[in-house]
N, C-alpha and C positions, 0 to 999 in steps of 0.2 A: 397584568399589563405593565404594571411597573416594576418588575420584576424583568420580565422580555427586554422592557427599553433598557432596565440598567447594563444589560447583557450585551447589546447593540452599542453602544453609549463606553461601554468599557473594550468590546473589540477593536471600537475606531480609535481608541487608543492606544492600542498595543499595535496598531498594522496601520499605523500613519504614515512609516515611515517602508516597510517591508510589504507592503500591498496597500498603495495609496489611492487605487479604486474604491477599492471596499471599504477602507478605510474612512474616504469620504461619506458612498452610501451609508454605510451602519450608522454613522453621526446625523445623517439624514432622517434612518428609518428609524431611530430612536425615539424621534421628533414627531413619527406619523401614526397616528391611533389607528388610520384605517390601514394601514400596511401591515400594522405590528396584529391585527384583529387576524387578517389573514389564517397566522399560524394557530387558532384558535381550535383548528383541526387535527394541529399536530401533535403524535404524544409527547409528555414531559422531558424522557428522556432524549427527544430529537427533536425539542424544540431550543433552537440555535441557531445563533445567526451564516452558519454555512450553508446550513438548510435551506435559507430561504434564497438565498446567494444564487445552490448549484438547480433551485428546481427556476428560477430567474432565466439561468442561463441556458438551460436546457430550454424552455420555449423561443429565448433569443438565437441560438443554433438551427432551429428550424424557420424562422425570418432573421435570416443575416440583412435583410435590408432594412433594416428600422432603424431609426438614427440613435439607437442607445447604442447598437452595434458598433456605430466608428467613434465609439469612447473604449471601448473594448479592447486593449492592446491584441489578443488573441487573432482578432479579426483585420490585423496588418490594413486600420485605414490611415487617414490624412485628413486634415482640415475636419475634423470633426466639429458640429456645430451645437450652440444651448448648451445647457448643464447636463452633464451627467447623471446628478441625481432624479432634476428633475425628471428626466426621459426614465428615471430607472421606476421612480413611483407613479408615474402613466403606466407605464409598459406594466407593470402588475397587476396596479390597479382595473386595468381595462380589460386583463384578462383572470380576472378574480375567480373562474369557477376551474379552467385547468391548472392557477396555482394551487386552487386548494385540494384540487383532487391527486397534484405531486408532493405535498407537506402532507397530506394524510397518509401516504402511504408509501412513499420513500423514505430512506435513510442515506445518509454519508457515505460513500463508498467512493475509497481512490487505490489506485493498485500501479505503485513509482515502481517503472522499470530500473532505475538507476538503483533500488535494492536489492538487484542481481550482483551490486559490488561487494554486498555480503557476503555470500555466498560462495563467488569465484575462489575465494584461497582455500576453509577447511575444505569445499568439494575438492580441489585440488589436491588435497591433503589425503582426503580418503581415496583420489585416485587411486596414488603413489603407493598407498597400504593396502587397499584391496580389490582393486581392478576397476573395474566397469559398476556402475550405481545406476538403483532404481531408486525416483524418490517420489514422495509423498509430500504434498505441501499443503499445511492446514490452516486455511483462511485467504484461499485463493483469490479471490476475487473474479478477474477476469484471467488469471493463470499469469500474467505477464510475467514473474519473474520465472516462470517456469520455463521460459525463453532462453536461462543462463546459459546453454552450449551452444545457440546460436547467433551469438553479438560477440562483437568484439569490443577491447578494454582496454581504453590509453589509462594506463596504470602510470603514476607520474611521483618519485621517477619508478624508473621499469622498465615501460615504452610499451608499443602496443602488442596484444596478444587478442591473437585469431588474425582470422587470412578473408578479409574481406565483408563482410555482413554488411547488410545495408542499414545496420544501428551499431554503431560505437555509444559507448559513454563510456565516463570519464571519473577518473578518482585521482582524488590526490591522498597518498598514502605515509603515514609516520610509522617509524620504527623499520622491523627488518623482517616485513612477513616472507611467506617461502612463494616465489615470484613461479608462476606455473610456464609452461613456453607455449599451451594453447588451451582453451576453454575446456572446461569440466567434462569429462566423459560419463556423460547420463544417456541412459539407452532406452527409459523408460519413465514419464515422468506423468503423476494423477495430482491434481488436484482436489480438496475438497472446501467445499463453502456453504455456511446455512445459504446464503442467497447469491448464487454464482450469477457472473455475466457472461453470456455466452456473445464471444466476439463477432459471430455471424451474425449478430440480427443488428440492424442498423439505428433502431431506435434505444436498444439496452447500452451500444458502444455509445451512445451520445447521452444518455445518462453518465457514463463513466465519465466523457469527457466534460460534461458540464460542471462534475467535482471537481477538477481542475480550476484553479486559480487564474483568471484570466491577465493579470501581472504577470504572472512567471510565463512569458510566450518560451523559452526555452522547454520547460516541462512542457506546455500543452503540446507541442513540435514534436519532441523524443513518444508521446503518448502515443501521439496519430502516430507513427512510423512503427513504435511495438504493436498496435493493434495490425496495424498492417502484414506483420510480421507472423503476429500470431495465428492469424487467418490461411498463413504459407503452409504454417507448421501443422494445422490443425492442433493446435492445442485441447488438452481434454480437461475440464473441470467439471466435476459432478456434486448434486445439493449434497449435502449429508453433516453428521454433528459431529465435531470435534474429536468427543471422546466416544461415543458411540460407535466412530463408523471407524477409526484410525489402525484397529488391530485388523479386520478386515481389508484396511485397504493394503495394507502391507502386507499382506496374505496375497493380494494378486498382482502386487509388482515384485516380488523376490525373487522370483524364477527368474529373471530378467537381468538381474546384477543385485550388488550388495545394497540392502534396504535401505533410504537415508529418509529422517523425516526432517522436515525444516517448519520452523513457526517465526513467524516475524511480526509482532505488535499486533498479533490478536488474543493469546492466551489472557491481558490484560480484562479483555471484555466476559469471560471465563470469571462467575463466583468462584471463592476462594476453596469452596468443597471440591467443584466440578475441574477444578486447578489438576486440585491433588489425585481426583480420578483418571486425570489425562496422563499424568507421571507413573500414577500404576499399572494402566494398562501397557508401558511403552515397559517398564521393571518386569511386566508380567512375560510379554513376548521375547524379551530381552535376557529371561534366565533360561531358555532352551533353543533363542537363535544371537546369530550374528547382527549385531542395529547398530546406526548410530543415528544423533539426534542432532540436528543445529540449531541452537536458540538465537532469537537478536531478541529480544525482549526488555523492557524497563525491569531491574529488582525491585523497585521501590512498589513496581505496578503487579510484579508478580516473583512475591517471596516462598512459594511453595517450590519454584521452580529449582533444578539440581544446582548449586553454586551459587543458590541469590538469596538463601536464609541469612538475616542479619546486615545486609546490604541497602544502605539506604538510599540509592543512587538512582538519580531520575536524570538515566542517559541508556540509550541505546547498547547493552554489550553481547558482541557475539561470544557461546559457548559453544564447544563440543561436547558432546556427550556418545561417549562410546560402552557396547556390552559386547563382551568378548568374552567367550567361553562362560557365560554366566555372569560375571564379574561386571559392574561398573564402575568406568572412570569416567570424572569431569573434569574439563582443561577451558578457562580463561583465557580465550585467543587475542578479543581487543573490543576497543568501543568505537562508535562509530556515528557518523554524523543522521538526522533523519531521515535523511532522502538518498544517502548513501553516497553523498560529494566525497567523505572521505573519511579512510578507517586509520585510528591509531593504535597500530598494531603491541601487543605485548602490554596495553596499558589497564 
């Protein structure tokens, strides 16, 4: 228990200033034995104070009328009245058996469409080199970024690229990447996730949005509008493991265009063997076809990976990884901010 609270205790510290809801709660639930008892169901590794946060919010999305709700920036009220906290440790406490049946068996799961700013240049890149691309994205979640060829992107400066989409987002970009004149030509794109959410059910999309930070109302805004999006597109994500199912899955999108896989801050959750397994099976299929590989990934968080041995760096950098005729290259394109506000190109 004291362990939990100093967790609590140490988050409302760091997000006093960057998330000043939760900021306050966590300095509250610190404080609360019987709140902090709750997560007593949860396992060690997901026992954290977002956890308790997003499985909060998820019951307060299905009563938007409880007055903890118009403390909630998400929830666009006014005159919101009482403490915040207080209402946050009623609202739990009184509903003690559906929090703890979402701490036992949920996890953390957010899936930023604005990580499609990754993306947009090398896909752009392999355009231009080898036509039309099928791709593979490993750690889908709800597929969102799988969305990249149909949003458009005030690239800044740049200006915008794509003819309309009912989601723009926005990048502010350093250096001199190679500016595309419209979204990425992808003609076939799979998803894979141990634990996918499928955007058609109403209750898994409100899991997803409840990971959402209810401070950042721009992010929760952009989220509703990609889920909505995604639901146009039908987007496809299927369960399956990383490294298990990845040569497989590129097996049945290659007929379709040039294979591309993309990984973005999950390989991290990947032991360090199971790393190196994911690198050989892409080496394996990649010494008798045409692949290429886009990492955003931390080196510090995963040094097995091609170009991040020896790299001590706990920041986001986008790689290319191409096998051509057998042969592999790695190319260092840029690093980039976490949520994808903005990429500095060449660095």
């Amino acid at each position: 228990m004291d362990e939990l609270a100093r967790r609590f205790a140490d988050f409302a510290r760091a997000f006093e200033v960057g998330a000043p809801l939760y900021g306050r709660i966590a300095a509250r639930v610190s404080r609360e034995p019987r709140v902090l008892d709750l997560m007593s169901v949860t396992p060690e590794t997901q026992r954290i104070p977002v956890l308790l946060f997003a499985s909060a919010h998820h019951l307060l999305l299905a009563e938007p009328n409880h007055p903890l709700a118009d403390h909630y920036p998400n929830f666009e009220r006014v005159n919101a009245e009482g403490d915040a906290t207080d209402h946050f440790v009623d609202f739990v406490l009184s509903r003690s058996e559906p929090m703890r049946e979402l701490l036992a068996t949920r996890s953390t799961q957010t899936n930023e469409i604005g990580r499609c700013n990754w993306f947009l240049f090398p896909l752009s890149m392999l355009n231009d080199e080898v036509g039309t691309l099928a791709r593979v994205d490993i750690g889908s979640s709800a597929g969102l970024t799988l969305l990249a060829p149909h949003i458009d992107y005030d690239v800044r400066p740049g200006g915008l690229i794509g003819s309309g989409s009912t989601l723009t987002i926005g990048c502010d970009v350093r250096g001199e990447p190679p500016l595309p004149s419209r979204p990425p030509d992808v003609v076939r794109s799979l998803g894979i996730d141990a634990s996918p959410i499928d955007v058609r059910d109403d209750d898994q999309v409100r899991w997803l949005e409840a990971c959402a930070w209810p401070d950042q109302v721009e992010r929760f805004a952009r989220l509703r509008s990609a889920i909505s999006l995604a639901r146009v597109h039908d987007i496809q994500v299927e369960k399956g493991d990383a490294v298990d199912d990845v040569e497989g899955a590129i097996e049945r999108v290659r007929e379709h265009g040039h294979p591309v896989v993309t990984t973005s801050w999950v390989l991290n959750y990947l032991s360090p063997a199971r790393r190196t397994q994911f690198v050989n099976a892409l080496d394996r299929l990649g010494a008798s076809t045409d692949l290429s590989w886009i990492i955003a990934e931390s080196p510090r968080e995963t040094p097995e990976l091609p170009g991040h041995a020896g790299k001590d760096e706990d920041i986001t950098v986008i790689s290319l990884v191409t096998w051509r005729q057998g042969v592999r290259r790695v190319e260092r394109l840029a690093t980039t901010h976490p949520h994808g506000n903005w990429v500095n190109w060449g660095a």
